[in-house]
N, C-alpha and C positions, 0 to 999 in steps of 0.2 A: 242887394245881391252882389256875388266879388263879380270883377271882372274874368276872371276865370271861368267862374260858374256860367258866366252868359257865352262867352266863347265855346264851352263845350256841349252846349244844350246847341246852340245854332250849329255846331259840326255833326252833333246825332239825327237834330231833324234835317239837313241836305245830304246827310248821307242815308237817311231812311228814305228820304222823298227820290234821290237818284237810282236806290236800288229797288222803289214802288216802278218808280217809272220804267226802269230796266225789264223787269219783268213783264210788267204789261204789254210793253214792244214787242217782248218774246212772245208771247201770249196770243198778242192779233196778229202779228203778221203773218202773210203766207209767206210759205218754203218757195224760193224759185225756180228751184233743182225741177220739181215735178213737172211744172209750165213747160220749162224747157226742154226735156225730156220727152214730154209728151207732144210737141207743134214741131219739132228738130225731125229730119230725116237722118238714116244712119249711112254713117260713111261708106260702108261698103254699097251703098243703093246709087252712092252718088258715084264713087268709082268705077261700079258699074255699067252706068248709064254714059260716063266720058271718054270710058275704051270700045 
């Protein structure tokens, strides 16, 4: 096989294995936004309570 041909086979499978892996991450992870959304008091509660 050229060397060519092996350089571009091993650029197609890290670049299909980085964008398996990329998705996956997307996939499992939670959203932080909600967590912190949800346990966070809102500013006016807190302004409230300091004047």
């Amino acid at each position: 096989m050229k060397f060519e041909t092996v350089m571009l086979h091993s650029l197609f499978a890290a670049s299909l294995l980085l964008c398996v892996l990329t998705l996956g991450s997307m996939l499992i992870a939670k959203a932080p936004g909600s967590n912190i959304a949800a346990t966070h008091t809102h500013v006016t509660a807190i302004a409230k309570s300091a004047s």
